[in-house]
N, C-alpha and C positions, 0 to 999 in steps of 0.2 A: 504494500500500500504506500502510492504515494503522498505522505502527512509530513507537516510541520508545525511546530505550537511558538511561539516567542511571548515574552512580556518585556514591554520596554518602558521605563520608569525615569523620566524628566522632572525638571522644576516645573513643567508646563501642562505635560501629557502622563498619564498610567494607561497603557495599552496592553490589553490582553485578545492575543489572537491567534487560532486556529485552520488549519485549511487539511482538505483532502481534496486530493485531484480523482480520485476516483469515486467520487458518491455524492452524490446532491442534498445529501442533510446531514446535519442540518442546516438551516441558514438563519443566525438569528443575525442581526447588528445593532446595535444601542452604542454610539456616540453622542447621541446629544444634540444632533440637526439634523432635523426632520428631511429635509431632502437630499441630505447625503446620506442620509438609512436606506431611502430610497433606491439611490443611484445605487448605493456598492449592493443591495437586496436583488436588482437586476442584473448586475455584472455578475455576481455570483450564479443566477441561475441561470444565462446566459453562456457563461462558459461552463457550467454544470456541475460547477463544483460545489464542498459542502465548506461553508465560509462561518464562522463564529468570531466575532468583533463587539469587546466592550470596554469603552473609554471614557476615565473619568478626565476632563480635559480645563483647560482655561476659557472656559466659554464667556468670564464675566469681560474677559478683553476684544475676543470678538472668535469665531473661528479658525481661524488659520492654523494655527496648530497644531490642532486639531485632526483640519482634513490631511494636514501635509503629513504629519506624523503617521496617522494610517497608511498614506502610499509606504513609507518606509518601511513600515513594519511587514505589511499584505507583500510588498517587494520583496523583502527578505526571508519570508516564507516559501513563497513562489520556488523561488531560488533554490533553498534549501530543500525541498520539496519534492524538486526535477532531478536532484541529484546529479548526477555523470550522464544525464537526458540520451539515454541509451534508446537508442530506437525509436525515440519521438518524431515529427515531422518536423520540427522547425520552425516555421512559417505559417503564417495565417494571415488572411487578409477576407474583411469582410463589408459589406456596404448594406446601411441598415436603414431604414425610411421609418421617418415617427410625421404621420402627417404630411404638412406641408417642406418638412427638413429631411434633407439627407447625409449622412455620415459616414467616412469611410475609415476602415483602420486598416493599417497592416504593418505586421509586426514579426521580429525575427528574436529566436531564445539565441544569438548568437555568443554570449560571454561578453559582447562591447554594448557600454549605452548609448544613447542618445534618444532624443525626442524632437521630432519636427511638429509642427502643430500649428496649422492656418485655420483660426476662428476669429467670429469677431460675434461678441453677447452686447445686444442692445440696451440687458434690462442688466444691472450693476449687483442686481439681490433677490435673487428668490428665498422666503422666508428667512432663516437666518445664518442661508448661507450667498458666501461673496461668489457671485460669479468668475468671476477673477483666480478664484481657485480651483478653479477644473485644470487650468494649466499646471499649477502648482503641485496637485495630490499628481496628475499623469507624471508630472517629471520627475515624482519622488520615487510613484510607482517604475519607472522605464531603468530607471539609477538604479536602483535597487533588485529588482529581477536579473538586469546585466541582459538586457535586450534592447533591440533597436524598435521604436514604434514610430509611427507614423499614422498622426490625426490629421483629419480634415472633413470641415462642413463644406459640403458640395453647393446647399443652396438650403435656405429656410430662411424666417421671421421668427419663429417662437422659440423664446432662449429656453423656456424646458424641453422643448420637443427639441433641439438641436442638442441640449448636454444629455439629456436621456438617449440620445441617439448616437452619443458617443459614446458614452458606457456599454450601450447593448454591443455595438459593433466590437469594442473592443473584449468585451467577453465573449465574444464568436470567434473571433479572433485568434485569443487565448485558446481557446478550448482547438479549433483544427491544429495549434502548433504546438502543444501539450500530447495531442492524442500519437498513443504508439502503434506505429503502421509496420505490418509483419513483412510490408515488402523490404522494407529497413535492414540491414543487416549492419551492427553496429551502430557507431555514432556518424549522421548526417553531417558530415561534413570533410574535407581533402586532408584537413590538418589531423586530424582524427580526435578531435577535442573541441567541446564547446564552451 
Protein backbone atom coordinates (compact mmCIF):
# COMPACT_ATOMS: atom_id res chain seq x y z
CA UNK A 1 0.00 0.00 0.00
CA UNK A 2 1.00 3.19 -1.07
CA UNK A 3 0.42 5.44 2.48
CA UNK A 4 2.05 8.25 4.14
CA UNK A 5 1.16 10.15 7.41
CA UNK A 6 3.21 13.43 8.48
CA UNK A 7 2.58 16.10 11.22
CA UNK A 8 4.15 19.24 10.97
CA UNK A 9 4.20 21.67 13.90
CA UNK A 10 4.98 25.67 13.35
CA UNK A 11 4.55 28.82 15.25
CA UNK A 12 1.60 29.25 12.63
CA UNK A 13 0.22 25.98 11.57
CA UNK A 14 -0.38 22.08 13.45
CA UNK A 15 -0.88 19.95 10.44
CA UNK A 16 -1.88 16.41 10.63
CA UNK A 17 -2.19 14.55 7.43
CA UNK A 18 -2.73 11.35 5.99
CA UNK A 19 -2.90 9.98 2.22
CA UNK A 20 -3.39 6.50 0.56
CA UNK A 21 -2.84 6.24 -3.03
CA UNK A 22 -4.68 3.22 -3.35
CA UNK A 23 -8.27 3.67 -1.76
CA UNK A 24 -10.73 6.44 -1.75
CA UNK A 25 -11.49 6.66 2.05
CA UNK A 26 -11.47 8.07 3.70
CA UNK A 27 -11.71 11.72 2.84
CA UNK A 28 -12.39 13.87 5.67
CA UNK A 29 -10.58 17.75 5.72
CA UNK A 30 -11.08 20.26 8.59
CA UNK A 31 -8.71 23.39 8.15
CA UNK A 32 -10.74 25.90 8.89
CA UNK A 33 -11.80 27.47 5.33
CA UNK A 34 -14.74 26.58 4.07
CA UNK A 35 -13.66 26.54 0.52
CA UNK A 36 -10.45 25.07 0.66
CA UNK A 37 -12.33 21.92 2.60
CA UNK A 38 -13.96 22.08 -0.55
CA UNK A 39 -11.32 22.26 -3.03
CA UNK A 40 -8.79 19.63 -1.42
CA UNK A 41 -12.53 17.21 -0.69
CA UNK A 42 -12.50 17.27 -4.63
CA UNK A 43 -8.99 16.86 -5.41
CA UNK A 44 -8.99 14.03 -3.40
CA UNK A 45 -11.75 12.31 -4.95
CA UNK A 46 -10.64 13.30 -8.16
CA UNK A 47 -7.46 11.78 -8.16
CA UNK A 48 -9.15 8.84 -5.86
CA UNK A 49 -7.29 8.96 -3.37
CA UNK A 50 -8.05 8.46 0.54
CA UNK A 51 -6.84 12.17 1.80
CA UNK A 52 -7.29 12.98 5.87
CA UNK A 53 -6.23 16.63 6.63
CA UNK A 54 -6.69 18.52 10.13
CA UNK A 55 -5.24 21.94 10.98
CA UNK A 56 -5.39 23.85 13.63
CA UNK A 57 -3.89 27.09 11.99
CA UNK A 58 -3.56 31.10 12.32
CA UNK A 59 -6.61 31.95 10.84
CA UNK A 60 -7.03 35.13 13.36
CA UNK A 61 -4.24 36.77 10.77
CA UNK A 62 -5.84 35.78 7.65
CA UNK A 63 -5.38 32.21 5.69
CA UNK A 64 -2.26 31.93 4.19
CA UNK A 65 -0.65 29.72 6.13
CA UNK A 66 -2.71 27.82 6.31
CA UNK A 67 -3.52 26.94 2.70
CA UNK A 68 0.33 27.10 1.88
CA UNK A 69 1.28 24.85 4.70
CA UNK A 70 -1.13 22.04 3.59
CA UNK A 71 0.55 22.17 -0.12
CA UNK A 72 3.79 21.36 1.93
CA UNK A 73 2.72 18.88 3.94
CA UNK A 74 -0.05 16.97 1.07
CA UNK A 75 3.52 17.46 -1.02
CA UNK A 76 5.53 15.78 1.07
CA UNK A 77 3.22 12.87 1.52
CA UNK A 78 2.61 12.48 -2.13
CA UNK A 79 6.30 12.05 -2.27
CA UNK A 80 6.85 9.89 0.20
CA UNK A 81 4.10 7.92 -0.73
CA UNK A 82 5.20 7.04 -4.41
CA UNK A 83 8.27 5.84 -3.12
CA UNK A 84 11.04 4.68 -5.91
CA UNK A 85 7.54 5.24 -8.29
CA UNK A 86 8.39 1.88 -9.66
CA UNK A 87 6.18 1.33 -12.51
CA UNK A 88 3.81 4.38 -12.38
CA UNK A 89 3.06 6.21 -15.48
CA UNK A 90 4.50 9.51 -14.96
CA UNK A 91 2.56 11.86 -16.53
CA UNK A 92 -0.93 13.13 -16.49
CA UNK A 93 -2.49 15.72 -18.06
CA UNK A 94 -6.17 16.59 -17.91
CA UNK A 95 -8.77 19.23 -19.09
CA UNK A 96 -11.71 19.71 -16.95
CA UNK A 97 -14.92 22.13 -17.63
CA UNK A 98 -16.89 23.51 -14.59
CA UNK A 99 -19.58 25.43 -16.56
CA UNK A 100 -18.63 28.22 -18.34
CA UNK A 101 -14.55 27.67 -17.36
CA UNK A 102 -12.12 25.43 -18.56
CA UNK A 103 -8.85 24.06 -16.89
CA UNK A 104 -6.01 22.25 -17.90
CA UNK A 105 -3.28 20.57 -15.91
CA UNK A 106 -0.53 18.47 -16.75
CA UNK A 107 2.00 17.27 -14.74
CA UNK A 108 5.09 15.11 -14.45
CA UNK A 109 6.37 12.90 -10.91
CA UNK A 110 9.69 13.64 -12.47
CA UNK A 111 12.10 14.34 -9.17
CA UNK A 112 12.47 18.31 -10.43
CA UNK A 113 9.85 21.01 -9.44
CA UNK A 114 8.59 23.64 -10.97
CA UNK A 115 5.11 25.31 -11.43
CA UNK A 116 3.93 27.24 -14.47
CA UNK A 117 0.51 28.74 -13.98
CA UNK A 118 -1.56 31.28 -16.29
CA UNK A 119 -4.78 32.44 -14.23
CA UNK A 120 -6.15 35.45 -13.70
CA UNK A 121 -9.34 35.56 -10.57
CA UNK A 122 -11.42 38.49 -10.89
CA UNK A 123 -13.03 38.03 -7.40
CA UNK A 124 -9.85 38.79 -4.67
CA UNK A 125 -12.01 36.24 -1.90
CA UNK A 126 -14.35 33.67 -1.91
CA UNK A 127 -15.58 33.38 1.60
CA UNK A 128 -12.53 33.30 3.80
CA UNK A 129 -10.34 32.40 1.45
CA UNK A 130 -7.73 34.77 -0.64
CA UNK A 131 -7.99 33.95 -4.14
CA UNK A 132 -4.47 34.70 -4.59
CA UNK A 133 -3.66 31.53 -2.90
CA UNK A 134 -4.46 28.97 -5.21
CA UNK A 135 -1.09 29.83 -6.61
CA UNK A 136 0.58 29.71 -3.44
CA UNK A 137 -0.98 26.02 -1.96
CA UNK A 138 -0.10 24.75 -6.10
CA UNK A 139 3.46 25.83 -5.61
CA UNK A 140 3.82 24.41 -2.36
CA UNK A 141 2.16 21.58 -3.53
CA UNK A 142 4.59 21.18 -7.03
CA UNK A 143 7.81 21.81 -4.51
CA UNK A 144 7.12 19.58 -2.57
CA UNK A 145 5.99 16.31 -4.57
CA UNK A 146 9.27 17.10 -6.65
CA UNK A 147 7.15 17.30 -9.89
CA UNK A 148 6.61 19.44 -12.67
CA UNK A 149 2.99 20.94 -13.04
CA UNK A 150 1.53 22.92 -15.35
CA UNK A 151 -1.83 25.01 -14.70
CA UNK A 152 -3.85 26.81 -16.91
CA UNK A 153 -7.42 28.47 -17.39
CA UNK A 154 -8.35 28.12 -20.81
CA UNK A 155 -11.37 30.57 -20.69
CA UNK A 156 -14.14 31.32 -17.80
CA UNK A 157 -15.77 34.24 -15.75
CA UNK A 158 -16.51 32.55 -12.59
CA UNK A 159 -13.47 32.55 -10.15
CA UNK A 160 -15.17 29.39 -8.36
CA UNK A 161 -15.85 27.54 -11.35
CA UNK A 162 -12.38 28.29 -12.61
CA UNK A 163 -10.38 27.25 -9.15
CA UNK A 164 -12.64 24.30 -8.65
CA UNK A 165 -11.76 23.42 -12.17
CA UNK A 166 -8.21 23.53 -11.21
CA UNK A 167 -8.35 21.23 -8.60
CA UNK A 168 -10.45 18.66 -10.32
CA UNK A 169 -8.11 18.72 -13.25
CA UNK A 170 -5.24 18.43 -11.25
CA UNK A 171 -6.52 15.42 -9.25
CA UNK A 172 -7.13 13.78 -12.66
CA UNK A 173 -4.05 14.44 -13.39
CA UNK A 174 -2.60 13.15 -10.21
CA UNK A 175 -4.38 10.10 -10.35
CA UNK A 176 -3.21 8.91 -14.58
CA UNK A 177 0.51 9.66 -13.31
CA UNK A 178 0.20 7.82 -9.99
CA UNK A 179 -1.46 4.81 -11.43
CA UNK A 180 0.97 1.75 -12.17
CA UNK A 181 0.80 0.51 -15.63
CA UNK A 182 1.91 -3.37 -16.08
CA UNK A 183 3.13 -2.28 -19.49
CA UNK A 184 5.87 -0.52 -17.36
CA UNK A 185 8.73 -2.50 -16.60
CA UNK A 186 10.71 -0.77 -14.10
CA UNK A 187 11.10 2.81 -13.40
CA UNK A 188 9.69 5.40 -16.55
CA UNK A 189 12.35 6.95 -17.29
CA UNK A 190 16.27 6.76 -19.51
CA UNK A 191 18.18 7.78 -16.25
CA UNK A 192 16.45 4.93 -14.54
CA UNK A 193 15.53 7.18 -11.53
CA UNK A 194 12.99 9.60 -10.76
Amino acid sequence: MRTAALTRETAETKITLAINLDQQEPVTIQTGVGFFDHMLTLFARHSRISLEVSVVGDLFVDSHHTVEDVGIVLGQCICEALGDKYGINRYGTSFVPMDESLAMASLDLSGRSYLVMETQFDNPKLGDFDTELTEEFFQALAFNTQMNLHLKILHGKNTHHKIEALFKATGRALREAITKNPAIQGINSTKGIL
